[in-house]
N, C-alpha and C positions, 0 to 999 in steps of 0.2 A: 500434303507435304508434312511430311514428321519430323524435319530437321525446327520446326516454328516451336514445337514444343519440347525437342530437348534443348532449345535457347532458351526455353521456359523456365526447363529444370535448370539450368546453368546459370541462371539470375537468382532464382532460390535459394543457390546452393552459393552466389554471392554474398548475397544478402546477408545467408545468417554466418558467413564466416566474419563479412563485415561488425555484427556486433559483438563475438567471441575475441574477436583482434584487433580492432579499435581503426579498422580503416573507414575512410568517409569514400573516396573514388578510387573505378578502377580505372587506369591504365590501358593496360594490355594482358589480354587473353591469350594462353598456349594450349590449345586443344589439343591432343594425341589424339589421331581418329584413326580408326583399323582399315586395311584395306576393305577387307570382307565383314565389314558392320552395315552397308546397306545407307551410309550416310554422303550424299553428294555433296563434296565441297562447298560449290559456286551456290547451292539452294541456303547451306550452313549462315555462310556468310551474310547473305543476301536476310537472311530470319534472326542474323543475330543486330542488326543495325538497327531493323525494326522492334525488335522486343528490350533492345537495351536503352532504347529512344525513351527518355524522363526518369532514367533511374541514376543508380550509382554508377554506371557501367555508360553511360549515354557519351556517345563520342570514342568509345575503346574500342581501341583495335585489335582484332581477332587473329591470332599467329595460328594455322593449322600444320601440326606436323604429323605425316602420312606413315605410319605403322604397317609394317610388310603383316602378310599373315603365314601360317605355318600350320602343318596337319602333320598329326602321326601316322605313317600308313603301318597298316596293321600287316601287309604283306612283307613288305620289305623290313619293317619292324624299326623305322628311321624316322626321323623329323625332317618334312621338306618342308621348302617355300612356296606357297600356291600365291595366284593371286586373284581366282575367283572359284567361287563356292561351286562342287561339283565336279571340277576339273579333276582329269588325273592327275596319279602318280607323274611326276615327271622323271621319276628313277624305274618305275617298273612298269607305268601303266596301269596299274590298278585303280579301283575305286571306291576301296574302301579306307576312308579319309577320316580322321577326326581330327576337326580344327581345334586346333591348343592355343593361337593367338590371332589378331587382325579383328578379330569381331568386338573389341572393344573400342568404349569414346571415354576419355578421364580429362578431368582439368590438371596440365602439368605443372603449370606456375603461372603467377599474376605478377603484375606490375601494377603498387596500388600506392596511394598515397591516405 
């Protein structure tokens, strides 16, 4: 389960904003998570309760907002909306796909005191 240790990285990446900005706790967590990043919800969730358990973050609530993905077909020479990796074109059929967005995860804002 890899979502245990990008709740890892996202308590790190707490932590040291927490001592550049002078917050003591967080709140509430707003994750962007790409459709086609490969990251399940319900596992996110469930690894971020447990890794946030005795920290700053212990007790914050995790807001995930689900980021469509998009590919440039090189056929059609357009930007579509996919929503799983490999699929086709939905304009022409084709399969020659490079994803431009959905395969990322960022933190988008906190709620911290």
């Amino acid at each position: 389960m890899h979502e245990m240790s990008l709740c890892e990285g996202v308590l790190k990446i707490l932590e040291q904003n927490a001592c550049t900005q002078g917050y003591r706790r967080v709140k509430t967590v707003w994750l962007e998570i790409g459709v086609l990043s490969c990251v399940e919800p319900e596992a996110m969730r469930f690894s971020f309760d447990l890794v946030m358990d005795g920290s700053l973050a212990e007790g914050a609530t995790l807001e995930i907002v689900r980021m469509p993905g998009e590919a440039w077909c090189m056929q059609c020479a357009r930007t579509v909306k996919v929503n799983q990796r490999y699929d086709a074109c939905p304009d022409c059929g084709g399969y020659q796909l490079q994803v431009t967005t959905g395969d990322e995860m960022r933190i988008k804002e906190l709620e911290v005191e």
